[in-house]
C-alpha positions in Angstrom: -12.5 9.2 -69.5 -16.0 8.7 -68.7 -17.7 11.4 -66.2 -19.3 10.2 -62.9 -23.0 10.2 -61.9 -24.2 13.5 -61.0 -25.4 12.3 -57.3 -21.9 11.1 -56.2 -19.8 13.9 -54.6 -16.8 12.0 -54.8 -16.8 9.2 -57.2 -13.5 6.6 -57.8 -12.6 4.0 -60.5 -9.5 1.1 -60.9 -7.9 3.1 -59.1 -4.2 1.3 -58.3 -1.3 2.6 -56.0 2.0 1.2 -54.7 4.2 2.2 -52.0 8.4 1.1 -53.2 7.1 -1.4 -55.0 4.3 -3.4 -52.7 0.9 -2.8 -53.6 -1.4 -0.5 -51.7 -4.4 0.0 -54.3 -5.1 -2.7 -56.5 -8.0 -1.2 -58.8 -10.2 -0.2 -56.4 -13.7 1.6 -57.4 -15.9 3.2 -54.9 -18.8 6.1 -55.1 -19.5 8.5 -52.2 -23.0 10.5 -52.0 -23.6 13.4 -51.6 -24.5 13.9 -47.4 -23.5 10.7 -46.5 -20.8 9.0 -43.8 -19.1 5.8 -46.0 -17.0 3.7 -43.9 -13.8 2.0 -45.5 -13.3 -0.7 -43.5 -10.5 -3.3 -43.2 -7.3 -4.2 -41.0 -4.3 -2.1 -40.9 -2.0 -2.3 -43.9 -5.2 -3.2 -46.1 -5.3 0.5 -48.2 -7.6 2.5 -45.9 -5.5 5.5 -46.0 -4.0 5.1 -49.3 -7.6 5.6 -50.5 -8.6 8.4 -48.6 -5.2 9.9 -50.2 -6.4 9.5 -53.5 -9.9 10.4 -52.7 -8.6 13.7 -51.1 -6.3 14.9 -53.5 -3.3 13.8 -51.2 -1.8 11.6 -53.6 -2.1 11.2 -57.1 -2.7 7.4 -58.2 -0.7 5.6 -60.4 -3.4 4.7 -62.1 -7.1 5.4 -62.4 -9.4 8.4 -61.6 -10.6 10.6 -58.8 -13.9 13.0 -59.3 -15.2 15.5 -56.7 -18.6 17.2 -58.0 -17.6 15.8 -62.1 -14.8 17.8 -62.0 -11.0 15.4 -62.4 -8.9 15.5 -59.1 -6.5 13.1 -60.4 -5.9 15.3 -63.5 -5.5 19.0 -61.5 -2.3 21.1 -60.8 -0.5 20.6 -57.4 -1.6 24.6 -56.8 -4.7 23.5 -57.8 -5.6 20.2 -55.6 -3.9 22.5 -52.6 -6.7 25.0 -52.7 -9.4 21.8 -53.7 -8.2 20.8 -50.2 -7.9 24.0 -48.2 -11.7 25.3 -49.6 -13.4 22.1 -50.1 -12.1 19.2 -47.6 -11.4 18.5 -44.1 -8.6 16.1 -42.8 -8.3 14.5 -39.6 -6.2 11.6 -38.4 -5.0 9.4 -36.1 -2.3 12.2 -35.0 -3.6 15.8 -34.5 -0.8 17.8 -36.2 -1.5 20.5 -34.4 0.5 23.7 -35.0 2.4 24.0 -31.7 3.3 27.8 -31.5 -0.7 28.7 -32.0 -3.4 28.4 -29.3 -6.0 25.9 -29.1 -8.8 28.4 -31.4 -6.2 29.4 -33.3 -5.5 25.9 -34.4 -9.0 25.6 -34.6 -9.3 28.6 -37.3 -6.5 27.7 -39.3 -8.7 26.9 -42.1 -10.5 29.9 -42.1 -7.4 32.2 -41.7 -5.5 31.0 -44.7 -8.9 31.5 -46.9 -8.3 35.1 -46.0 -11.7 35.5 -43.3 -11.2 38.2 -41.0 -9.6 37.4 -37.1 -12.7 37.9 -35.6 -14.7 36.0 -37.8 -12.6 33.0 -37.7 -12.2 33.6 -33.3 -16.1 33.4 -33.5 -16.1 30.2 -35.8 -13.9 28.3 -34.1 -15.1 28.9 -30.7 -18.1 27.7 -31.5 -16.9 24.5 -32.4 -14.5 24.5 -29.9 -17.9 25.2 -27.2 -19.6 21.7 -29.2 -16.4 19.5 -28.1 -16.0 20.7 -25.3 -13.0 22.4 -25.1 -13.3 26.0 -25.3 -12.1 26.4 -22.0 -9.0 25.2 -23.6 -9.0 28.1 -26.0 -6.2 29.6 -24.6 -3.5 26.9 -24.1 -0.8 25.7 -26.8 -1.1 21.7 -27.8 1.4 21.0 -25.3 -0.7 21.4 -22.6 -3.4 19.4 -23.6 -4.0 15.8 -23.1 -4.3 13.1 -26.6 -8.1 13.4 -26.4 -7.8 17.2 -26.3 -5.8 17.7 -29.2 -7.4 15.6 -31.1 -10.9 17.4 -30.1 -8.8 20.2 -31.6 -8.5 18.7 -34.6 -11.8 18.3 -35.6 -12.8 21.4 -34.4 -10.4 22.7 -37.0 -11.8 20.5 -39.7 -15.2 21.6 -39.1 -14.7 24.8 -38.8 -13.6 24.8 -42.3 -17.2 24.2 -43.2 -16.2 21.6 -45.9 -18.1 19.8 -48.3 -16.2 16.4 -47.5 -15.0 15.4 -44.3 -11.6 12.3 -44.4 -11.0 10.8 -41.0 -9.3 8.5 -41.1 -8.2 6.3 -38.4 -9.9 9.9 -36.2 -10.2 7.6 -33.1 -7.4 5.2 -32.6 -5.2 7.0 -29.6 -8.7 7.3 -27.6 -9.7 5.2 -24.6 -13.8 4.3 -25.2 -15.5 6.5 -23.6 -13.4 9.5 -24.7 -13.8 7.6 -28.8 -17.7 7.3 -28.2 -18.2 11.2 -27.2 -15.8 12.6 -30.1 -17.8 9.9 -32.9 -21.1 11.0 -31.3 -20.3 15.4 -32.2 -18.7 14.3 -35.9 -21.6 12.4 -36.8 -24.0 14.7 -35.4 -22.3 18.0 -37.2 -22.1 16.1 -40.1 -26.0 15.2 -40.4 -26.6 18.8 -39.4 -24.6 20.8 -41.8 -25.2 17.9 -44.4 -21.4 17.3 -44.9 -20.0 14.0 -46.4 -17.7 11.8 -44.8 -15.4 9.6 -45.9 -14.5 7.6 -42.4 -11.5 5.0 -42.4 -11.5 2.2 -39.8 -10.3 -1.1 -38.3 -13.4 -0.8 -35.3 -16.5 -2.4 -36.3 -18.3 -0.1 -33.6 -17.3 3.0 -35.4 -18.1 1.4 -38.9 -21.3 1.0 -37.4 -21.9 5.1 -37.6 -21.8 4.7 -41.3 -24.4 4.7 -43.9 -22.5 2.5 -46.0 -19.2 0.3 -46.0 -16.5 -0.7 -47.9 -14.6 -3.1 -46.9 -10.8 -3.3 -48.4 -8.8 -6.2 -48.0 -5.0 -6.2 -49.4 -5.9 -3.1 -51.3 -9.1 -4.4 -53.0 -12.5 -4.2 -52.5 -14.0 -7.4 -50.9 -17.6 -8.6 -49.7 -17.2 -8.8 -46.3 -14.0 -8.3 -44.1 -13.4 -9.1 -40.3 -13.2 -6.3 -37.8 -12.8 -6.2 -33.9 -15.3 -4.9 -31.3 -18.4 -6.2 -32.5 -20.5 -7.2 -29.7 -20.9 -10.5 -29.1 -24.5 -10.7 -29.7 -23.8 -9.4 -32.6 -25.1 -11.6 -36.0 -22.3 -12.6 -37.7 -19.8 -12.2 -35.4 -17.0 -9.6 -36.1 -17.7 -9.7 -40.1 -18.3 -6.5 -41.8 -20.7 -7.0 -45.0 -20.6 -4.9 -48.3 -23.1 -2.1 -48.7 -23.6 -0.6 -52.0 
C-alpha cells in the first residue's frame, strides 16, 4: 500500500467494481486537489456514479484504494466511513432525498443536527444558505410543497451547510430545465471557490463540465482521453469532445 501525495485531498488507484457481474470500474485511477471542482465526465452507464461511490466512502471497491487526506477510506469500519461522511463530505444527486416529515431548513440542517450543533445554531446556518438559493421563503414548507427545482435547491443547501471538506454531486442537475440548472451551478461553484471546498462533479453535460478545473473523462468504466458529451455549443472547437485534463 503506497500513501498518496500530500496535495491530493482525495486520491484513487486501479480501482475496479462490478454491479451482478457487469463491470462498472475497470481500474480506474484519479487524484483530486485540494480546493478544486474535477468533473468526471462520460455518458450514462459509463461509471460516473460508481466512482463517486468509491471516492465517498459509499461503496467499498472490490479492488483497489481510496485516500482522503493519507488516511485509507477503503480500509475503515462501516461506523467509521459513516461518520467520514456525515463530518467530512457532502452528497447531492440527481434525486433530493429530502426527509419529507421535516421542513424545508430543517432538511437544510440535517447535517448539522446529527453532529450534535445546537437548534439555533443549525436554524441560523441553514437559513443562510437557504437566503443564497433563494429559497428561504420556503423555510417553512415540507418537500411536498415544493416544486423539482426547489427541492433540489434544498439539497444543496443541506450539503453546504454541512461545511464539508469535499463536495459529490453527482448528476446535481439532470431534472432541471436550463435556466433553473444555470442559476443552481452558478451558487455551487461560487460557495465552493469561497469557502475553498473541493468538488468532485459527475456529468453527461459538457456545459456543466465546463465549470470544472479539470476532467475526467470515463468511458465503460475506464479512464479515456477524450469522451463525447452533449450541449457543447456549436462554435465550440472540437465539437462535443471532452479532452483529458491532468
Amino acid at each position: 500500500m503506497v500513501a498518496p501525495p500530500d496535495n491530493d485531498v482525495i486520491w484513487a488507484r486501479s480501482l475496479h467494481h462490478s454491479h451482478n457481474g457487469s463491470p462498472g470500474l475497470g481500474g480506474v485511477s484519479v487524484s483530486v486537489r485540494d480546493a478544486e471542482i474535477l468533473a468526471v465526465t462520460g455518458p450514462r452507464g459509463s461509471g460516473k456514479t460508481t466512482l463517486l461511490h468509491c471516492l465517498s466512502g459509499r461503496l467499498v471497491p472490490e479492488q483497489g484504494e481510496v485516500w482522503f487526506n493519507s488516511v485509507p477510506v477503503h480500509t475503515m469500519a462501516p461506523r467509521v466511513r459513516e461518520r467520514l461522511r456525515r463530518e467530512r463530505f457532502g452528497w447531492i444527486g440527481a434525486d433530493p432525498e429530502l426527509v419529507p416529515e421535516l421542513t424545508t431548513w430543517e432538511n437544510a440542517a440535517l447535517p448539522l443536527l446529527l453532529r450534535g450543533v445546537s437548534h439555533r445554531a443549525a436554524k441560523k446556518a441553514a437559513t443562510e444558505w437557504l437566503e443564497r438559493l433563494d429559497i428561504a421563503a420556503l423555510a417553512r414548507k415540507r418537500p411536498h410543497a415544493l416544486l423539482q427545482a426547489e427541492r433540489q435547491r434544498v439539497s444543496v443547501a443541506r450539503a453546504l451547510c454541512g461545511q464539508p471538506t469535499v463536495l459529490f454531486a453527482d448528476e446535481p442537475t439532470a431534472t432541471l430545465h436550463r435556466a433553473e440548472r444555470s442559476q443552481l451551478l452558478r451558487t455551487l461553484t461560487a460557495a465552493a471557490r469561497s469557502h475553498g471546498i473541493t468538488v468532485v462533479l459527475a456529468t453527461h453535460d459538457a456545459e456543466v463540465a465546463a465549470l470544472a478545473d479539470r476532467t475526467v473523462p470515463l468511458l465503460d468504466g475506464r479512464r479515456v482521453a477524450t469522451v463525447a458529451l452533449p450541449g457543447v455549443p456549436a462554435d465550440t472547437e472540437g465539437s462535443a469532445a471532452c479532452s483529458l485534463s491532468v
